[in-house]
N, CA, C and O atoms as a GROMACS GRO file, in nm:
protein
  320
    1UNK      N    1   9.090  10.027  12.671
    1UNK     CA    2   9.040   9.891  12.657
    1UNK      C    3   8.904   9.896  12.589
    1UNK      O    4   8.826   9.992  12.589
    2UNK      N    5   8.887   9.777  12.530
    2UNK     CA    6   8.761   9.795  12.422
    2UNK      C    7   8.674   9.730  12.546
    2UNK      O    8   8.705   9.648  12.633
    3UNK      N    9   8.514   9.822  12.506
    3UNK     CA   10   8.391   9.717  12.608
    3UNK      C   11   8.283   9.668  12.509
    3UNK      O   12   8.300   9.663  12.388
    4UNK      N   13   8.217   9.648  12.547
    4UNK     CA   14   8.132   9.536  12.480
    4UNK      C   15   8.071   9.615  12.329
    4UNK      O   16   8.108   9.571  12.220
    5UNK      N   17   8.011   9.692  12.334
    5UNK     CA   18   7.957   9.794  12.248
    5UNK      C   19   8.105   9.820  12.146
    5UNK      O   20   8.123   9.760  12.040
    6UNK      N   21   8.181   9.900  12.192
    6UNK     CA   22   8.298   9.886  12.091
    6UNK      C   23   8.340   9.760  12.020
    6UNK      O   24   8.354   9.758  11.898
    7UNK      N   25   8.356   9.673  12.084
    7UNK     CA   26   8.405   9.551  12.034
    7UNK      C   27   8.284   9.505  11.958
    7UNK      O   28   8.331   9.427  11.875
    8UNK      N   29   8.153   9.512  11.941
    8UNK     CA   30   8.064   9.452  11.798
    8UNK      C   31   8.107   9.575  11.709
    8UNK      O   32   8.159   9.542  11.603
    9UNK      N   33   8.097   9.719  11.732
    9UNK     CA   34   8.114   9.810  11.640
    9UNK      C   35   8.225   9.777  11.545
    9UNK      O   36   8.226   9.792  11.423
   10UNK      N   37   8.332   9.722  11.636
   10UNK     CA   38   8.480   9.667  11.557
   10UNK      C   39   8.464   9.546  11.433
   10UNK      O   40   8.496   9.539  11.314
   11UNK      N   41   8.411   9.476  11.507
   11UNK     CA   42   8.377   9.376  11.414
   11UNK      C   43   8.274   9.418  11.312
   11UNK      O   44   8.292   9.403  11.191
   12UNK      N   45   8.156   9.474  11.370
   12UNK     CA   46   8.061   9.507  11.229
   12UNK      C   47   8.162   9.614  11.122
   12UNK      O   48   8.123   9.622  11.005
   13UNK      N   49   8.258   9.674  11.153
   13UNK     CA   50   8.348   9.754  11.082
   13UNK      C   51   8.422   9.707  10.960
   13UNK      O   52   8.421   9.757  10.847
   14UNK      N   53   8.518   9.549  11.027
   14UNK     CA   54   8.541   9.457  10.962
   14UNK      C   55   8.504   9.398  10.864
   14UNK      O   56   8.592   9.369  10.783
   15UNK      N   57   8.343   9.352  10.830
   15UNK     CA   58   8.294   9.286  10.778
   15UNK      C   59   8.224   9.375  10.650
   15UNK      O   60   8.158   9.320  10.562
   16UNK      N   61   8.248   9.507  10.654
   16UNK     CA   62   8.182   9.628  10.484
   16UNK      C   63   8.305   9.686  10.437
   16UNK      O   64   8.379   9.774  10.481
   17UNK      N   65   8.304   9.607  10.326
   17UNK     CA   66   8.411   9.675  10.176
   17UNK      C   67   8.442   9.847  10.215
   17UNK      O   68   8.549   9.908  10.223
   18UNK      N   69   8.302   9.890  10.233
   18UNK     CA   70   8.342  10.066  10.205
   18UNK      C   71   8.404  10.075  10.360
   18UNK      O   72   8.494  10.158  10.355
   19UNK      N   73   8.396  10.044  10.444
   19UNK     CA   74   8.492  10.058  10.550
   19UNK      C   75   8.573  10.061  10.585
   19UNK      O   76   8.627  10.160  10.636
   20UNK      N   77   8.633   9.912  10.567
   20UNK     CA   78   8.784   9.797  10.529
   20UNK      C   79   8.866   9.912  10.476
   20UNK      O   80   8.943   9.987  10.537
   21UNK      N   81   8.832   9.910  10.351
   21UNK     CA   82   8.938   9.940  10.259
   21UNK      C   83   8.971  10.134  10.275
   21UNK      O   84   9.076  10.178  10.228
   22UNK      N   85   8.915  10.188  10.313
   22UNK     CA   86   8.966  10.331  10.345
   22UNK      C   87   9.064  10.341  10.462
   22UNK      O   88   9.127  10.442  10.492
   23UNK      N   89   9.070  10.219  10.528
   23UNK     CA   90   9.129  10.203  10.624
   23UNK      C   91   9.256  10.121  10.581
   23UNK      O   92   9.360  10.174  10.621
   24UNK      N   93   9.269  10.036  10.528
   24UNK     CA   94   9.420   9.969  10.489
   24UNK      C   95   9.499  10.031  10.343
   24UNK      O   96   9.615  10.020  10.303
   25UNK      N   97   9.397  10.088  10.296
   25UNK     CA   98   9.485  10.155  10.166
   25UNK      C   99   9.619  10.208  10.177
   25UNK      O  100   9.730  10.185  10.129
   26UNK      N  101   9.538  10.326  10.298
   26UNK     CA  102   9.712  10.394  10.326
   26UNK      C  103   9.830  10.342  10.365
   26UNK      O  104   9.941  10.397  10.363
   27UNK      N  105   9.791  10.192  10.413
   27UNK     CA  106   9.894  10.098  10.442
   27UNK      C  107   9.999  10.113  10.344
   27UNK      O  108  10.116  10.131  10.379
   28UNK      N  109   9.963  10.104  10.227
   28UNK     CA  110  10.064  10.126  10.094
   28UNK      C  111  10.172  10.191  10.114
   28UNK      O  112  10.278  10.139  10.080
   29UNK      N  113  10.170  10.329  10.179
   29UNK     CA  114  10.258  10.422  10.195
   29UNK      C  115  10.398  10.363  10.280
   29UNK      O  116  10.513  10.405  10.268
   30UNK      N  117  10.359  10.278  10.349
   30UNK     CA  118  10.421  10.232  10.453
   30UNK      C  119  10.525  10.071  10.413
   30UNK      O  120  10.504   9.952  10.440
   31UNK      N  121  10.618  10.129  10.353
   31UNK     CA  122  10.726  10.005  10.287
   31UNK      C  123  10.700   9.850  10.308
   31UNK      O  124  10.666   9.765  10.226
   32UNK      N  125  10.732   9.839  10.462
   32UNK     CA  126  10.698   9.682  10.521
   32UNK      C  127  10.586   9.673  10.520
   32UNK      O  128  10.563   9.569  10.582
   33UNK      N  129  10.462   9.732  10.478
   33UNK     CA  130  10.323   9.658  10.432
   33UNK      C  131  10.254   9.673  10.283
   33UNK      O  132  10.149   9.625  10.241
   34UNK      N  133  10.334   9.743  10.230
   34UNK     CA  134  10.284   9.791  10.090
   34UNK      C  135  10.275   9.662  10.011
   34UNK      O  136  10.168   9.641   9.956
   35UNK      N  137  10.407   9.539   9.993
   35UNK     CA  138  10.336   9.433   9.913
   35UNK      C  139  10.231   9.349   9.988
   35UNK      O  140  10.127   9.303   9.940
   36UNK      N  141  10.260   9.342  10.072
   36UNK     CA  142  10.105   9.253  10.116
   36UNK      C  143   9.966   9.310  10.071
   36UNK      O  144   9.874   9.244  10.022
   37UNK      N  145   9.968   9.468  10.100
   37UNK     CA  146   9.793   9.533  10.100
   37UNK      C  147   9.805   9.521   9.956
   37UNK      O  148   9.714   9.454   9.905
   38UNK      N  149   9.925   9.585   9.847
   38UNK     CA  150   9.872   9.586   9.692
   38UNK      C  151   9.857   9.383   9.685
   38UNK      O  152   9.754   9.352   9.625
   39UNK      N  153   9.922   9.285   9.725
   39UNK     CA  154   9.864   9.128   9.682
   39UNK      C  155   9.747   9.143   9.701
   39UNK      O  156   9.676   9.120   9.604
   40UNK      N  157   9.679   9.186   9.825
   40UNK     CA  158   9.544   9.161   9.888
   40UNK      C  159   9.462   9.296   9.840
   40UNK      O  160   9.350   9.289   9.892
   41UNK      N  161   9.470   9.380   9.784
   41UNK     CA  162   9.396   9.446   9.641
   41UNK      C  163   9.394   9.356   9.508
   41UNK      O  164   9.290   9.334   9.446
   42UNK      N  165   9.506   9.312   9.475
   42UNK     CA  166   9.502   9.247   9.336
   42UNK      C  167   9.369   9.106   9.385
   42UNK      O  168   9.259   9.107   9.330
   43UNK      N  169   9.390   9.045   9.444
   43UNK     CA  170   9.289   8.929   9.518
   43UNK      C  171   9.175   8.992   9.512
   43UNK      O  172   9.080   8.944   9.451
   44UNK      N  173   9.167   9.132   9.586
   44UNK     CA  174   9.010   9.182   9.610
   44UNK      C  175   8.930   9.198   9.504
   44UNK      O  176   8.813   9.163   9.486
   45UNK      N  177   9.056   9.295   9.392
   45UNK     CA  178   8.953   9.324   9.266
   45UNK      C  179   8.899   9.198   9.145
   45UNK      O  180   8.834   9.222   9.043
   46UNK      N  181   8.948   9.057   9.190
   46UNK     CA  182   8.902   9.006   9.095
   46UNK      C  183   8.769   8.870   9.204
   46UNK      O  184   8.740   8.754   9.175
   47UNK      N  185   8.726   8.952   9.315
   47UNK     CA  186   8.645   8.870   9.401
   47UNK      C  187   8.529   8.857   9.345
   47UNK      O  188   8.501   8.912   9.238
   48UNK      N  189   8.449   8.784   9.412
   48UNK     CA  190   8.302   8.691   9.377
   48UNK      C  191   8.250   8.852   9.402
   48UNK      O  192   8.240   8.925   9.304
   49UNK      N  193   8.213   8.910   9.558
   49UNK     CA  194   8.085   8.961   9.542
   49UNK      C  195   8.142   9.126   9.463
   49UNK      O  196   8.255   9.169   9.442
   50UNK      N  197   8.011   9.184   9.436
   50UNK     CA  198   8.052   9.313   9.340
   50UNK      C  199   8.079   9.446   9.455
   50UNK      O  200   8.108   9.555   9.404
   51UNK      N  201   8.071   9.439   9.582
   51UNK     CA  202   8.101   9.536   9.635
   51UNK      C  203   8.236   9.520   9.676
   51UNK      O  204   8.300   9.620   9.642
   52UNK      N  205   8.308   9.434   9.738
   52UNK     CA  206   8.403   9.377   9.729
   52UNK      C  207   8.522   9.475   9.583
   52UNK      O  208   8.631   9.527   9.605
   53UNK      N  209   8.468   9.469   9.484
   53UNK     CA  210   8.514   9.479   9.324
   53UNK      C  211   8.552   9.641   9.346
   53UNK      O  212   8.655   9.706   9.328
   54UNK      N  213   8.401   9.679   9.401
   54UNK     CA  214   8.357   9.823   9.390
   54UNK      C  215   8.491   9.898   9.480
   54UNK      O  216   8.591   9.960   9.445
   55UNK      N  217   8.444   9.862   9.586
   55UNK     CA  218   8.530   9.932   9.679
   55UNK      C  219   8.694   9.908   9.694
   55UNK      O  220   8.747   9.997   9.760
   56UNK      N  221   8.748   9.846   9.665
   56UNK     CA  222   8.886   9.792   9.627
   56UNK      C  223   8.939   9.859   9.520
   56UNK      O  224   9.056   9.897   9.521
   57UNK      N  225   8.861   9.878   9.423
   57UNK     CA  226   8.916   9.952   9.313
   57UNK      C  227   8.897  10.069   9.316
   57UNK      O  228   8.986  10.129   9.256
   58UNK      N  229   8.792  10.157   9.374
   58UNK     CA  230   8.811  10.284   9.423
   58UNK      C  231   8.889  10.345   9.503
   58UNK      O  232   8.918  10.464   9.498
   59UNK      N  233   8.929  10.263   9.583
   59UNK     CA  234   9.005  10.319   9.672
   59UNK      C  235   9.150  10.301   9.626
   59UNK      O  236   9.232  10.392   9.636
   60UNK      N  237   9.178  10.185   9.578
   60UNK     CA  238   9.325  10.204   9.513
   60UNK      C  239   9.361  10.320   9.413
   60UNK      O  240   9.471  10.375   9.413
   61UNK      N  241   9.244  10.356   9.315
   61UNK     CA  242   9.224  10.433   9.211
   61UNK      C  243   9.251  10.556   9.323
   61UNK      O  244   9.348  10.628   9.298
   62UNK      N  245   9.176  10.586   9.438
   62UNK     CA  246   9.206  10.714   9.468
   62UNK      C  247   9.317  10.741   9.519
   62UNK      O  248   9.368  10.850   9.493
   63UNK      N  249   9.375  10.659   9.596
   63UNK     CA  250   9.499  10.646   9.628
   63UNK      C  251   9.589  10.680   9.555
   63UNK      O  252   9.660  10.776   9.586
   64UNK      N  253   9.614  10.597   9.413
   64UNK     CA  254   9.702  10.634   9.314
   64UNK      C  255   9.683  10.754   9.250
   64UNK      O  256   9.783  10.815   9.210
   65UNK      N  257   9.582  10.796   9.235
   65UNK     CA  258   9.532  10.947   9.223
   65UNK      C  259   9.590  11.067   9.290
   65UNK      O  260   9.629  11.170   9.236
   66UNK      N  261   9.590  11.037   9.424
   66UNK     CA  262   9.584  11.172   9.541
   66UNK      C  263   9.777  11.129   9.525
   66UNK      O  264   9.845  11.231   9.515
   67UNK      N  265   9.849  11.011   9.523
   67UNK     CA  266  10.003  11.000   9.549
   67UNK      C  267  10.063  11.098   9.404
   67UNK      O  268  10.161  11.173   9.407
   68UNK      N  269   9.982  11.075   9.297
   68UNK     CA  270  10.019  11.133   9.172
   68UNK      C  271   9.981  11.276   9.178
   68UNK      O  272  10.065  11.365   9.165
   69UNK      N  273   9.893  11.293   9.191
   69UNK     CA  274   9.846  11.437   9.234
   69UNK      C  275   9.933  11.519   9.296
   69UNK      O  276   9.947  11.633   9.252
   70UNK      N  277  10.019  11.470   9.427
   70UNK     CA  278  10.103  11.538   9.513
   70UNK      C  279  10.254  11.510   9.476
   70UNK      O  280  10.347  11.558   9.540
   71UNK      N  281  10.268  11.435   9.378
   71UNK     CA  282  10.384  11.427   9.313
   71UNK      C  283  10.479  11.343   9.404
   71UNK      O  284  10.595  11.370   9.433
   72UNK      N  285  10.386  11.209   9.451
   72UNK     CA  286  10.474  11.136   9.594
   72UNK      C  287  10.539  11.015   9.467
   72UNK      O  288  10.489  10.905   9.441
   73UNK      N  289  10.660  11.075   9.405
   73UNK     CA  290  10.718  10.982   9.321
   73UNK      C  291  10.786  10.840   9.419
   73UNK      O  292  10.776  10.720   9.393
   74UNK      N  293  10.834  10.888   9.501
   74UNK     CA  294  10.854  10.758   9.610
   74UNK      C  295  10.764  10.684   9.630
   74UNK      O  296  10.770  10.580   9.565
   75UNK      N  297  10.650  10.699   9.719
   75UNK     CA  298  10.521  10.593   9.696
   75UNK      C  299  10.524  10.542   9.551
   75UNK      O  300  10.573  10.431   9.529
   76UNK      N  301  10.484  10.603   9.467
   76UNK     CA  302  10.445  10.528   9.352
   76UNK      C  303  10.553  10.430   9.339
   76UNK      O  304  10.524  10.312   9.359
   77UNK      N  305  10.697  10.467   9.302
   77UNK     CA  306  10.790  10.356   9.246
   77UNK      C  307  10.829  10.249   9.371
   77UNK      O  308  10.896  10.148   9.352
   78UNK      N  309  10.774  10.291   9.500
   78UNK     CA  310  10.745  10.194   9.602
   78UNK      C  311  10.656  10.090   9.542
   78UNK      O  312  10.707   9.978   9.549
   79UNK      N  313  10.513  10.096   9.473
   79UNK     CA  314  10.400  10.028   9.442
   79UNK      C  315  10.485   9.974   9.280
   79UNK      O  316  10.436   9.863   9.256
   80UNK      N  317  10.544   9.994   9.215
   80UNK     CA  318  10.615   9.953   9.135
   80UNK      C  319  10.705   9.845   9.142
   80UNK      O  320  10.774   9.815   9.044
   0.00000   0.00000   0.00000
């Protein structure tokens, strides 16, 4: 069970780009969530603030990087 201290840590977690997104990327891998997280990347990278921009596109970039890298032809033509 979360206590008080955990539960702001959670939320302050929530609320920074470089956090968020190292955390739902890998969602991708995972069939029944892969179109939602790549919609809500395509949304992220064209957002108002620039960290938002920053971190969304790095992390997809590495993502698609490290799946190509290891030759995970399934993921990819999953994201396809």
């Amino acid at each position: 069970m979360f206590n008080e201290e955990s539960d702001r840590s959670l939320v302050y977690l929530w609320n920074l780009p470089h956090n968020v997104y190292p955390l739902t990327v890998p969602l991708l891998a995972l069939k029944d969530y892969s179109l939602y997280v790549l919609k809500g990347l395509s949304t992220s990278t064209g957002g108002i603030s620039e960290s938002i921009i920053k971190f969304s596109l790095q992390e997809l970039g590495n993502y698609l990087g490290r799946i190509s890298s290891e030759n995970r032809n399934d993921l990819m033509s999953n994201l396809l």
